[in-house]
C-alpha positions as CSV (number, residue, x, y, z in Angstrom):
1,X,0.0,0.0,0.0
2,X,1.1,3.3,-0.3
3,X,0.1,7.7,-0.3
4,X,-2.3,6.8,-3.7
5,X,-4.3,4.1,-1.4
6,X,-6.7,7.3,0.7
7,X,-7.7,4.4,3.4
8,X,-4.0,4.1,3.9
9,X,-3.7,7.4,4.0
10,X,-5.6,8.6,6.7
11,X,-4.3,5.7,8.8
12,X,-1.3,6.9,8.6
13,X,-1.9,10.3,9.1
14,X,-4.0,9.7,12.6
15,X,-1.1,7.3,13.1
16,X,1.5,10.2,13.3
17,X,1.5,12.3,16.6
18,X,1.8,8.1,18.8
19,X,4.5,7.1,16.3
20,X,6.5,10.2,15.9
21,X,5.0,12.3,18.7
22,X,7.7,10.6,20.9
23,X,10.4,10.5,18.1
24,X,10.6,14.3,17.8
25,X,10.2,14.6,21.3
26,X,13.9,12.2,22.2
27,X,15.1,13.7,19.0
28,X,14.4,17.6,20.3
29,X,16.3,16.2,23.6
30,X,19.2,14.8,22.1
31,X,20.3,17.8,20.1
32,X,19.8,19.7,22.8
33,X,22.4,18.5,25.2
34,X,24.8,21.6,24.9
35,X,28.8,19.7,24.6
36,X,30.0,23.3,24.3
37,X,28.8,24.3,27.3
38,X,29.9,20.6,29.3
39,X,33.2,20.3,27.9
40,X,34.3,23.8,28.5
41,X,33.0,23.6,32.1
42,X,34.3,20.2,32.7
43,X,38.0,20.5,31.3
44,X,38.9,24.5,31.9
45,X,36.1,25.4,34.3
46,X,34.8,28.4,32.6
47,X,31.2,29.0,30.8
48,X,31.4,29.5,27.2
49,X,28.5,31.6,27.6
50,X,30.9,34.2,28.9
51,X,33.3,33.8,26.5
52,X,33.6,35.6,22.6
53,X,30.2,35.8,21.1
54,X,28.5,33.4,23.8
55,X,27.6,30.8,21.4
56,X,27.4,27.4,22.8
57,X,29.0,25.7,19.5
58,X,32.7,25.0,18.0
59,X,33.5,28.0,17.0
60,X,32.9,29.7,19.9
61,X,35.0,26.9,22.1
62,X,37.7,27.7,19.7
63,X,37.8,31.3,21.2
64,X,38.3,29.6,24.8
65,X,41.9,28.5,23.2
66,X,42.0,24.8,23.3
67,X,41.4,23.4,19.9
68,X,40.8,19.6,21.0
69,X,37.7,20.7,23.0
70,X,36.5,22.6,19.6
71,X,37.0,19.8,17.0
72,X,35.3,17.3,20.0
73,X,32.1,19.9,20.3
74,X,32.4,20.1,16.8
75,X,32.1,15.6,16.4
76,X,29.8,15.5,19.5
77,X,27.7,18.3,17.5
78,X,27.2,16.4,14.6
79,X,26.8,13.2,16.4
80,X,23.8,14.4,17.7
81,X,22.0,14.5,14.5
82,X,23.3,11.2,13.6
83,X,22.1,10.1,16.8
84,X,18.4,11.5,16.1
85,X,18.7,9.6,12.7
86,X,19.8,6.9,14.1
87,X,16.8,6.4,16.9
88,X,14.3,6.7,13.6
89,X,15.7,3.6,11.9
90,X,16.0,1.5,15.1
91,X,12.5,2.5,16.1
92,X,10.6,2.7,13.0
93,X,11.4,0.4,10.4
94,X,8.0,0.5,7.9
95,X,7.7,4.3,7.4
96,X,7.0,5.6,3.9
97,X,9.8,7.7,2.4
98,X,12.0,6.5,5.4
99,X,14.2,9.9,4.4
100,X,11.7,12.2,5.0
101,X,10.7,10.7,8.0
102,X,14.2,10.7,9.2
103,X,14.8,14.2,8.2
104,X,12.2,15.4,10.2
105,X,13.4,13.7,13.4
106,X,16.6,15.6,12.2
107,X,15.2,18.9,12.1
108,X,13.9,18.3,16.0
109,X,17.4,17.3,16.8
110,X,18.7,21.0,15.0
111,X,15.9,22.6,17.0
112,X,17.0,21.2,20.2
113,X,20.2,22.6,19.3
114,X,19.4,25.9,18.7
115,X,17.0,26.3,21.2
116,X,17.9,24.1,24.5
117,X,15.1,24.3,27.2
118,X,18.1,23.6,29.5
119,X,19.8,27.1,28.5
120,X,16.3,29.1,28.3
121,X,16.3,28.5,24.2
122,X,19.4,30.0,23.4
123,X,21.6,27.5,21.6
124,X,24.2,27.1,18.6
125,X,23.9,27.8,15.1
126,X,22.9,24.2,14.1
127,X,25.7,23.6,11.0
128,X,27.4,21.0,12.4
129,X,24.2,19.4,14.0
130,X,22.6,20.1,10.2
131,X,25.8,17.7,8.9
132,X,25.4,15.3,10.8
133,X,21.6,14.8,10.2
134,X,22.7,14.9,6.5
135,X,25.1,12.6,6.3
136,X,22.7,10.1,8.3
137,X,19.9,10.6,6.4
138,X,20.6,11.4,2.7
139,X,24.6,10.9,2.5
140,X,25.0,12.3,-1.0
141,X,23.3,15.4,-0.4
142,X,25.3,15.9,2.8
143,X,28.8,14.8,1.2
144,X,27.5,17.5,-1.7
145,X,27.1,20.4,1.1
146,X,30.5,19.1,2.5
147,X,32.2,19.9,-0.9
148,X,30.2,23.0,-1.3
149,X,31.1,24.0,2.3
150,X,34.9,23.1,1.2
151,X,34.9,24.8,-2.0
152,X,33.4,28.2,-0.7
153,X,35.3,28.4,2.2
154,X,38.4,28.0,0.2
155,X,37.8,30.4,-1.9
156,X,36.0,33.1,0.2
157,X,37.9,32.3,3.5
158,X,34.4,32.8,4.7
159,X,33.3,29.8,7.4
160,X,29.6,32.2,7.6
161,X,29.2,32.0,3.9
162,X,30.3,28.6,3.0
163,X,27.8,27.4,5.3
164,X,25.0,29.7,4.3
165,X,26.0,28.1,0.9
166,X,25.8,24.2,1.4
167,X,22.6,24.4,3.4
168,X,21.1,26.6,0.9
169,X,21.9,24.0,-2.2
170,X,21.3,21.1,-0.3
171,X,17.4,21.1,-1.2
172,X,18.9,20.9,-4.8
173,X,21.0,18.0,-3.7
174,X,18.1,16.4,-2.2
175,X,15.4,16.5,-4.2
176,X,18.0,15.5,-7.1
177,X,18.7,12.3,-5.2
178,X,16.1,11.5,-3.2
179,X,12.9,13.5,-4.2
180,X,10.6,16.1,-3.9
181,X,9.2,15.2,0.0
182,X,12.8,14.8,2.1
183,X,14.1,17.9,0.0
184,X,11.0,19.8,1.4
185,X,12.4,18.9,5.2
186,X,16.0,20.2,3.8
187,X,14.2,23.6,2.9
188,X,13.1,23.7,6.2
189,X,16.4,22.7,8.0
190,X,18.3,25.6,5.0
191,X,15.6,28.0,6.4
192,X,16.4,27.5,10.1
193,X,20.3,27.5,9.4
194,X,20.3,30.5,7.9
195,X,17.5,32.6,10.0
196,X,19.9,31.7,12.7
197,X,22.7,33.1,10.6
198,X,21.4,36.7,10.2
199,X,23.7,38.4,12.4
200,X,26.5,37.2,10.2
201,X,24.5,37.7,7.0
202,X,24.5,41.3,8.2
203,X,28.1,41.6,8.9
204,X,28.6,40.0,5.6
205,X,27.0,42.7,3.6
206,X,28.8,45.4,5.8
207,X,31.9,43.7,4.9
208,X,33.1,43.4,8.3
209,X,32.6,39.6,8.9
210,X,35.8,37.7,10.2
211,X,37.3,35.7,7.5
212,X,39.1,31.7,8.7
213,X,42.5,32.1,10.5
214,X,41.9,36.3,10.7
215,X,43.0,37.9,13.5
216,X,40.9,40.8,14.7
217,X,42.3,44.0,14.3
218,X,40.6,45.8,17.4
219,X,39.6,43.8,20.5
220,X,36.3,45.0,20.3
221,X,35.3,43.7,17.1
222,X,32.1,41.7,17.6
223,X,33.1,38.4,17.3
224,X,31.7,36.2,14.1
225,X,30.4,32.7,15.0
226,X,29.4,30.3,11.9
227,X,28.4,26.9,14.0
């Protein structure tokens, strides 16, 4: 049976808040356990919060000085959209469009990270969360933002825009791979990546966004968080 079938289709639609109800409930809860804010109180005592922008994700930790707690906030980041992915397949295992379905208990998980009830809703960025749900749920079009994150970055020395750019083409990547419905969750996830974003968007126009491996010039300068 599948979507054509209607009597199939409005079981599984009054099916949806039991079966997935509880899915984007863990998945919301996984994403937001804030690593930033654990690691940095754990190993060097200090609250990120209070340190650079105030951002709870890797770039942020990187401006505590210790560059093995940044690239592990970074891993744990993304590990906790592979997580949410990974809690789908083990829990569901006859959904239609399993990548859609997946995707959505991804976008929970990127919530969660942005907005952590435990830090009164004020989270990360989500790219690193956002990579991890994409490269558990629809590989190529993750390992496609990868290479578009690589390739801008490289060029534009830009860690804001190269991400603004791979989440923004990876409903193109999507829907070219996997169809129409799972690239409609990626426009979602691209709109809540890059909403979150703005402040850098801003300071991109101005000009005055910090470019990779930049030292500011005036200790005041706001400081420019991409993750």
């Amino acid at each position: 049976m599948e979507f054509s079938d209607p009597a199939y289709l409005i079981a599984y639609m009054m099916a949806l808040p039991m079966t997935y109800g509880p899915m984007a409930l863990m998945s919301y809860l996984v994403g937001s356990i804030p690593f930033g804010l654990i690691l940095t109180k754990f190993f060097l005592k200090r609250d990120i919060r209070e340190i650079g922008s105030g951002n709870i994700g890797a770039t942020n930790v990187l401006r505590s000085g210790n560059k093995t707690l940044a690239i592990a906030t970074l891993i744990l980041d993304a590990l906790k959209g592979v997580c949410a992915i990974s809690l789908f397949y083990f829990s569901i295992t006859h959904a239609p469009n399993p990548a859609m379905n997946a995707l959505l208990c991804g976008l929970f998980a990127i919530l969660g990270h942005c907005f952590p009830v435990w830090l009164k809703f004020k989270g990360g960025k989500g790219v690193a969360t956002t990579f991890g749900v994409l490269f558990a749920a629809v590989p190529w079009a993750g390992f496609l933002a990868a290479v578009t994150w690589g390739i801008v970055a490289g060029f534009s020395r830009y860690s804001s825009l190269a991400a603004l750019s791979a989440v923004a083409l990876t409903p193109i990547f999507t829907f070219i791979y996997y169809g129409a419905a799972p690239a409609i969750i990626t426009i979602m996830i691209a709109v809540l990546v890059i909403w979150r974003h703005k402040e850098n968007i801003q300071r991109l126009t101005a000009g005055t966004e910090s470019k990779i491996g930049a030292k500011k010039k005036e200790q005041n300068e706001p400081a420019a968080d991409s993750e």
